[in-house]
C-alpha positions in Angstrom: -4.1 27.4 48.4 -3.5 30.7 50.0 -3.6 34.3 48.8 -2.9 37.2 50.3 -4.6 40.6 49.4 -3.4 43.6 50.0 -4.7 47.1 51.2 -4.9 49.7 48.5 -2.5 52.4 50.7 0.1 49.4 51.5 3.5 49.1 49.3 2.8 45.6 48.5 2.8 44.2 45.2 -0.2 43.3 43.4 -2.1 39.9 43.0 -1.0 38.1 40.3 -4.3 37.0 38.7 -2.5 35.1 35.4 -3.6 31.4 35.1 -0.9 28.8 35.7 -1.4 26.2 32.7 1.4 23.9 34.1 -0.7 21.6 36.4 -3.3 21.8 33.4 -0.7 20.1 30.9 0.3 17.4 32.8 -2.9 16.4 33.4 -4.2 16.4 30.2 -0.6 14.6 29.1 -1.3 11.8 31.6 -5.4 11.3 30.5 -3.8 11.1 26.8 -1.3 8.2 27.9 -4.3 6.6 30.0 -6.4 6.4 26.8 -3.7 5.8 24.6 -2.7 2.4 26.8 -6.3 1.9 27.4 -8.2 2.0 24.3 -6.7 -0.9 22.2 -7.0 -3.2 25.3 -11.4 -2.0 25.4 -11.3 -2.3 21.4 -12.6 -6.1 20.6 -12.5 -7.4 17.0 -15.6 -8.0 15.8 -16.0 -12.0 14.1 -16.9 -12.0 10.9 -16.0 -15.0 8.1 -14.1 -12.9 5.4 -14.6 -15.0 2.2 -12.4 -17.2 0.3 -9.8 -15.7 -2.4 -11.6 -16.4 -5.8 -10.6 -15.8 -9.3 -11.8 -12.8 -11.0 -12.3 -13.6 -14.7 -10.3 -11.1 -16.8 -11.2 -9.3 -19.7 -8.8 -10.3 -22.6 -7.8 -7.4 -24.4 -5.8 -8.3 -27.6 -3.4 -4.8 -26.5 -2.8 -6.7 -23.0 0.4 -7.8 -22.6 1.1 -11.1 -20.9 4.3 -11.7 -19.7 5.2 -15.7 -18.4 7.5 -16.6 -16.0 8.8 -20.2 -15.6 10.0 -21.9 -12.9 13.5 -21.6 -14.3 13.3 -17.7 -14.3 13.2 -17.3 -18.2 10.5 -14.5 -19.5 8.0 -14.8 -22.1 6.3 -12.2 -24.0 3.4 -13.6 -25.4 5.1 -16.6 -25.5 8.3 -15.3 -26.9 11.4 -16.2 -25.2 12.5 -12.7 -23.8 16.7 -12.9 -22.7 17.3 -9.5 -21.2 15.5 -7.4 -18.7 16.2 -3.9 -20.9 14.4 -5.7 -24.1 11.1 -6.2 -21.7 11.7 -2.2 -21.1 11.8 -1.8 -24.0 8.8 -3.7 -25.3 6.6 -2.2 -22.6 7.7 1.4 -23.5 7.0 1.1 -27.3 3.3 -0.9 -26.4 2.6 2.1 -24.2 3.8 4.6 -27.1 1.8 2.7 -29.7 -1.0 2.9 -27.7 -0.6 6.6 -26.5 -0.7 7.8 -30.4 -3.2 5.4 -31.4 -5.7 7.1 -28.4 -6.7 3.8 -27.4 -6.5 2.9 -23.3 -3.0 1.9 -22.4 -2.3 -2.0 -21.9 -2.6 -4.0 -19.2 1.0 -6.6 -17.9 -0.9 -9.4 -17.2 2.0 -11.6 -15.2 1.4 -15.6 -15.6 4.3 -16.9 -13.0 5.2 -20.5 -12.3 4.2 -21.0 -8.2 7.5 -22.3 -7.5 9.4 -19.5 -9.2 11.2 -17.6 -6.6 10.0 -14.0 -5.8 13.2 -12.3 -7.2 12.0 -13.1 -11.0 8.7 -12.1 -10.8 9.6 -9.0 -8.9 12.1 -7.8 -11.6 9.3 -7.8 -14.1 6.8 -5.5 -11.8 9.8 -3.5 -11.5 9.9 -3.4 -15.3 6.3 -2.6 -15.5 7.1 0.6 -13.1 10.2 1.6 -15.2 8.3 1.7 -18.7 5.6 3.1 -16.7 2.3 0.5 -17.2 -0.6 1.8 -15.4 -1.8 -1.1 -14.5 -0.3 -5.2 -13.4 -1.9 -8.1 -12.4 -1.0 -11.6 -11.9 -2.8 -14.5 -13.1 -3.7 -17.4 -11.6 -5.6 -21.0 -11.4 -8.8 -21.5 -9.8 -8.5 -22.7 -6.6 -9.3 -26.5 -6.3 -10.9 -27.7 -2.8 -12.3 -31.0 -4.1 -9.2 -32.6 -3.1 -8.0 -31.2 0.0 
């Protein structure tokens, strides 16, 4: 790199003494893509034996709903067939009310679904949950058995 400096009694212009940031950009742009491309590769998953899915015991409120599903898609409500999707709205929306004015802590949904009910059932009544605006959902389950696998 060259520069030329001029004599003070000369008509030449003057040095231009800015800082070019251009060649400082791309360099920094291509050490960002290096890393970027780089680091996942370096990165190596530690081994560590997560442990197996167990049941937590729940705490049966008598204010908790619980809400069956059967492997025909029909809805319980504490064990009270349940035909239409707006009556579980409903239901939730007054328990949550009762509770509300009563000052006690809102109810659970506790869902009990049949394993081979398909998704679509089970995911309507979450859905419900959301509309009438439960706080809280869980599903519940058997124990796993490994004795016989």
């Amino acid at each position: 790199m060259a520069m030329n400096v001029a004599s003070p009694d000369s008509n030449e212009p003057e040095l231009n003494t800015s800082i070019n940031t251009t060649p400082l950009v791309d360099v920094m742009l291509v050490l960002l893509i290096i890393f970027l491309i780089t680091i996942p590769v370096i990165v190596k998953v530690v081994p560590v034996n997560l442990p197996d899915a167990r049941n937590i015991p729940t705490q049966t409120k008598p204010e908790n709903i619980v809400i069956a599903v059967t492997s025909d898609e029909n809805v319980y409500w504490n064990n009270q067939l349940v035909v239409d999707n707006s009556e579980v709205i409903r239901r939730m929306e007054q328990a949550m009310l009762r509770a509300s004015a009563a000052g006690q802590s809102l109810p659970e949904v506790h869902i009990r679904a049949d394993k081979d009910v398909r998704f679509e059932a089970v995911g309507r009544i979450v859905y419900d949950a959301q509309i009438a605006s439960v706080p809280k959902v869980g599903f519940l389950t058997e124990p796993q058995n490994n004795s016989g696998s």
